[in-house]
C-alpha positions as CSV (number, residue, x, y, z in Angstrom):
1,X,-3.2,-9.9,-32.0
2,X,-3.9,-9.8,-28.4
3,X,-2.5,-6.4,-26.2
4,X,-2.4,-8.2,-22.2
5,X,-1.6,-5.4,-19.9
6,X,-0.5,-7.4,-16.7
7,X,-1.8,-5.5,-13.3
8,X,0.6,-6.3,-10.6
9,X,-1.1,-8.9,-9.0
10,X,-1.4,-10.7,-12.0
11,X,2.4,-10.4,-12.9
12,X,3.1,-11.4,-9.0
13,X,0.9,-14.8,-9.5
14,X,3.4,-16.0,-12.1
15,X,6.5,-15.8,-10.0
16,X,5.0,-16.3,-6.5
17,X,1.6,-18.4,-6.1
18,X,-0.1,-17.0,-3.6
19,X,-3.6,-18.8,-4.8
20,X,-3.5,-21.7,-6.5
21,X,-6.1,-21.3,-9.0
22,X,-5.0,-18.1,-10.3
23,X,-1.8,-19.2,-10.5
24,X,-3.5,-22.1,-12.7
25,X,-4.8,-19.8,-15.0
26,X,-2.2,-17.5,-15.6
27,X,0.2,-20.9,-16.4
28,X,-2.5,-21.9,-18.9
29,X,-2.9,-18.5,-20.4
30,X,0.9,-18.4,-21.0
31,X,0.5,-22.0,-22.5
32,X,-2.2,-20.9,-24.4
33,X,-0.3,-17.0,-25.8
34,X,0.9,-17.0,-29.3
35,X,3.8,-15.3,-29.4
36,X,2.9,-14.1,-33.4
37,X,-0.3,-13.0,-31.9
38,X,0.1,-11.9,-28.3
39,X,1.8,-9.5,-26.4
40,X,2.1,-9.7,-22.7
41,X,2.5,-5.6,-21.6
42,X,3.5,-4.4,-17.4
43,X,3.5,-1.5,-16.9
44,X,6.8,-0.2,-15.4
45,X,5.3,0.1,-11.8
46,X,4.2,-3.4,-11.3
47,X,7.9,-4.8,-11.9
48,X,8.9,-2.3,-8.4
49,X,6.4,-3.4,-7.0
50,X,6.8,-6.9,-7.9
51,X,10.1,-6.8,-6.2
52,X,8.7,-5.2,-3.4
53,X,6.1,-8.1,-2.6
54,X,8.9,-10.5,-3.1
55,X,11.4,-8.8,-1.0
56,X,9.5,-7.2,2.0
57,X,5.8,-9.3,2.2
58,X,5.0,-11.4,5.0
59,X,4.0,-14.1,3.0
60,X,7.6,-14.4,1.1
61,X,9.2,-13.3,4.8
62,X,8.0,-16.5,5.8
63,X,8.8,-18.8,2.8
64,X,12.2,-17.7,2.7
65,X,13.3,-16.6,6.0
66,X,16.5,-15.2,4.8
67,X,17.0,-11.8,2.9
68,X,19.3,-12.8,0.5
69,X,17.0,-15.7,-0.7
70,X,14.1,-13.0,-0.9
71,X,16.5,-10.6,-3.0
72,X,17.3,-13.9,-5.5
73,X,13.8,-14.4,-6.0
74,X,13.4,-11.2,-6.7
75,X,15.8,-11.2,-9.4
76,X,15.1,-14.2,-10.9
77,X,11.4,-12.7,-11.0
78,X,12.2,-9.5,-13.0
79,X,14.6,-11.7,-15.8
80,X,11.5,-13.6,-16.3
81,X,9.2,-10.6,-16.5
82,X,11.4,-8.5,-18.7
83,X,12.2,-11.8,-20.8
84,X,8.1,-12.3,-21.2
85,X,7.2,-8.8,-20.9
86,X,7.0,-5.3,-22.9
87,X,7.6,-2.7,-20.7
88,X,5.2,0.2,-20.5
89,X,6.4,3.1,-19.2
90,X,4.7,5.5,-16.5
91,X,6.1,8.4,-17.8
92,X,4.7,12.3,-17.5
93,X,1.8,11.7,-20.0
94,X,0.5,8.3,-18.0
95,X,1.2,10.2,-14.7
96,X,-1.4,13.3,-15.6
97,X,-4.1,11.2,-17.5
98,X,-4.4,8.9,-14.0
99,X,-4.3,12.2,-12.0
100,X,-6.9,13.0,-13.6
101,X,-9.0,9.7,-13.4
102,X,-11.5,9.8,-10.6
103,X,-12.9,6.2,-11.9
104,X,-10.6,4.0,-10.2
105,X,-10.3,3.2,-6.3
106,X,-7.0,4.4,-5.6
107,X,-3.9,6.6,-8.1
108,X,-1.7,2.8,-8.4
109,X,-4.7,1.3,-10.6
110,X,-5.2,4.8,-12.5
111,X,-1.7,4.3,-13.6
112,X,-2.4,1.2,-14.5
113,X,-5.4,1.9,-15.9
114,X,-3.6,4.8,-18.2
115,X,-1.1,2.4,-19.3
116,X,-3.6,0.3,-20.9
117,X,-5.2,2.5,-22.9
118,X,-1.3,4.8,-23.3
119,X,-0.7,1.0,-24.8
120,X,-3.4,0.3,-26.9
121,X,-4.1,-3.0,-24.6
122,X,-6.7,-5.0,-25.4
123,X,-7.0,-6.4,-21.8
124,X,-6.4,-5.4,-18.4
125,X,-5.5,-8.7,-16.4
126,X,-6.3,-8.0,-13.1
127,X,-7.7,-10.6,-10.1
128,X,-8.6,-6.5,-8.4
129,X,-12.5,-6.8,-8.3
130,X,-12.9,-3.4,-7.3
131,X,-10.0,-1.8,-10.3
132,X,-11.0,-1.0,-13.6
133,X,-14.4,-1.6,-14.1
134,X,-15.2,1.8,-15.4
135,X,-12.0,1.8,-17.7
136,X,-12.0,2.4,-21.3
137,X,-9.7,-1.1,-21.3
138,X,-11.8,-3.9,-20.4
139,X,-10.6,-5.8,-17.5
140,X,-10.5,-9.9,-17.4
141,X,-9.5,-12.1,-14.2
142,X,-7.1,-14.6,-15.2
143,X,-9.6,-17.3,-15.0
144,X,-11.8,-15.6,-17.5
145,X,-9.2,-14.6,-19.8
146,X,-7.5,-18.5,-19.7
147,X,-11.1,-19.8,-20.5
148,X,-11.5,-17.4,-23.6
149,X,-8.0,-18.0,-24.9
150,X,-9.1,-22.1,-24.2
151,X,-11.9,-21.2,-27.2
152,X,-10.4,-18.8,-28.8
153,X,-8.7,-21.4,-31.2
């Protein structure tokens, strides 16, 4: 079984493609996920701030010019997370562990970071080339990770 610990821009390339090619892989990896052998984890972060890019980001501002089409989106984007998704939570023990990690670039990814190894992940899927390569969860860009699942049969 597979542990995939979504970072947020990875979760945010599902519901809003913003590059085509990720947004390639990360179809093909959920084409390719067994659901008796893989679980898809986000931590409880990148779903806010999921919303947030959907809601507020220039990029959505000028897809959908209107707020309440931006709010929709948004919702519609969280039902399919939370329908895909375990949710891990950022809760005190996360919160101090990343406080304490001086590996990663900036306190978001040390949560994140936390949460992987908080969730026993196996993989951290993250297009970030700067986040988690010192982490104790190895990191995979969904390109890489939809070409291993592609042989992994």
């Amino acid at each position: 079984m597979s542990r995939i610990l979504l970072d947020t821009n990875a979760a945010i390339d599902l519901v809003f493609p913003r590059e085509q090619e990720r947004r390639e892989a990360m179809i093909a990896i959920l084409c390719e996920l067994s659901e008796e052998r893989d679980e898809l984890l986000l931590p409880s972060l990148c779903l806010k701030d999921v919303s947030y890019v959907l809601e507020n980001s220039a990029a959505a501002k000028r897809r959908w010019a209107e707020r309440a089409d931006r709010m929709a989106l948004s919702s519609r984007a969280r039902s399919y997370l939370l329908a895909h998704c375990t949710i891990v939570a950022v809760d005190d023990l996360v919160c101090r562990r990343a406080h304490r990690n001086h590996t990663e670039p900036d306190f978001n990814d040390a949560l994140v970071a936390e949460c992987a190894v908080i969730a026993h992940a196996d993989v951290i899927l993250s297009s970030d080339r700067r986040a988690f390569n010192a982490s104790l969860v190895p990191k995979m860009s969904p390109q890489e990770f939809a070409r291993h699942l592609a042989v992994r049969d």
